[in-house]
C-alpha positions as CSV (number, residue, x, y, z in Angstrom):
1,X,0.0,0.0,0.0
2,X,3.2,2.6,0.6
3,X,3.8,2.0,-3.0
4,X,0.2,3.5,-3.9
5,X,0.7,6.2,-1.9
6,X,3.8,7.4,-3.2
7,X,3.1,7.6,-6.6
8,X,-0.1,9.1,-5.7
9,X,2.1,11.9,-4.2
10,X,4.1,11.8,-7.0
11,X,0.9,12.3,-9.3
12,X,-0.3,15.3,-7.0
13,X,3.0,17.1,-6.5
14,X,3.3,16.9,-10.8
15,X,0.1,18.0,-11.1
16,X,0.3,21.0,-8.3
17,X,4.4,22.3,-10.3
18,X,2.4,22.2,-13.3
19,X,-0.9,23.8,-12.2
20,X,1.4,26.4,-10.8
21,X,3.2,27.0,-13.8
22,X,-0.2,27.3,-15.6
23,X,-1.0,29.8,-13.2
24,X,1.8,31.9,-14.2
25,X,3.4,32.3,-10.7
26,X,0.4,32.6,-9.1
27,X,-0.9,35.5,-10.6
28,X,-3.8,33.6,-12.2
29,X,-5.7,33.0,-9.3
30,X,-8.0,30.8,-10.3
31,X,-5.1,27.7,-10.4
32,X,-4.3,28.9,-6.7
33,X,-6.6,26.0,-5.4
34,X,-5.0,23.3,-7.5
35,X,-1.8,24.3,-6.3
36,X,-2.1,24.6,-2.8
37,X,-4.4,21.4,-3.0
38,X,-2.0,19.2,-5.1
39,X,0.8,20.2,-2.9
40,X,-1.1,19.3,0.4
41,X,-2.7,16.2,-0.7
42,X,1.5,15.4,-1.8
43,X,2.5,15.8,1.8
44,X,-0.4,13.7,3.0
45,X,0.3,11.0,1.1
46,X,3.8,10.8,1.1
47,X,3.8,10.8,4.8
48,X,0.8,7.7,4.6
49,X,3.7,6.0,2.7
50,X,6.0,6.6,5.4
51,X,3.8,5.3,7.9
52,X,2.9,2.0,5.9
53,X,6.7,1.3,6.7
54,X,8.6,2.9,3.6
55,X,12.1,4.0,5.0
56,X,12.4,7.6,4.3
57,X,15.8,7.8,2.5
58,X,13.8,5.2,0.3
59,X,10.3,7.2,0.0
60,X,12.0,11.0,-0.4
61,X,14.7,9.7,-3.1
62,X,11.7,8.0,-4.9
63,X,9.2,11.0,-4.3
64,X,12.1,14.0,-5.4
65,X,13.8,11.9,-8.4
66,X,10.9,10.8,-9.8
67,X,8.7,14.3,-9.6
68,X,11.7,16.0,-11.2
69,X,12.0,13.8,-14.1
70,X,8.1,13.2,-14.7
71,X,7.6,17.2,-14.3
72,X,9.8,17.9,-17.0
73,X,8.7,16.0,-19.6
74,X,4.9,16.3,-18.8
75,X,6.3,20.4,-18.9
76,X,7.5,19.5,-22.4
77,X,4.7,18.0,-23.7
78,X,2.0,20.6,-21.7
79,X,4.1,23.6,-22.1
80,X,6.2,23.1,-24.5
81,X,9.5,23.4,-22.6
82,X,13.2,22.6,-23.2
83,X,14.3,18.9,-23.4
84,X,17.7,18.9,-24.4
85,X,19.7,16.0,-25.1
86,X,21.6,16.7,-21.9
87,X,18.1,16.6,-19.9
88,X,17.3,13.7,-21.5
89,X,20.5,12.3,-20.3
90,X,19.7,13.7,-16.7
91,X,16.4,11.7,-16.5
92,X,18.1,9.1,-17.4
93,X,20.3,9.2,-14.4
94,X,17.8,10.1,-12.4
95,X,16.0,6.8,-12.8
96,X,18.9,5.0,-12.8
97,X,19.2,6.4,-9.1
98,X,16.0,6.0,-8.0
99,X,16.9,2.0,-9.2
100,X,20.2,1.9,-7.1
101,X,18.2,3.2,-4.1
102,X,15.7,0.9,-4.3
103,X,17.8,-1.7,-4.6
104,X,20.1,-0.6,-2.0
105,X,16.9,-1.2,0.7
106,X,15.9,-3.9,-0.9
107,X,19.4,-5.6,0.4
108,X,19.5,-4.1,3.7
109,X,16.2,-6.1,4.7
């Protein structure tokens, strides 16, 4: 069930960056909701993670690594933003770490 939770805070925490993004820095305030609502939810569910018995180190890697890499490509695709090569290259290694980490618990049980 931690596993649900986290990528449901991963979900929510993509959707409040690009909500907030949309909004234009907040200044439309009509996304404000969304934002502060994604972001919340995030927090809520990434701590239910933590309490199903994810180790942090484990939940945060996952949580920061993967929200970075899945916001900018859904940016890309949304918004239109860069994704150079060398991004490319940086998600890349970004999942590769998220891999290693998990991994690295998986041994130490």
């Amino acid at each position: 069930m931690s596993w649900i939770f986290l990528a449901a805070a991963i979900a929510s925490e993509v959707t409040a960056t690009m909500a907030l993004r949309a909004s234009e820095g907040l200044r439309r305030k009509a996304w404000a909701p969304v934002v502060v609502g994604g972001y919340v939810t995030c927090f809520v569910l990434l701590s239910l993670a933590l309490r199903g018995g994810m180790p942090v180190g484990v939940a945060y890697g996952i949580w920061a690594a993967t929200g970075i890499a899945l916001t900018a490509v859904v940016a890309r695709l949304v918004f239109g933003d860069p994704l150079t090569r060398v991004m490319t290259l940086g998600i890349g290694l970004i999942a590769a770490g998220v891999l290693l980490v998990e991994l690295g618990a998986q041994s130490a049980h």
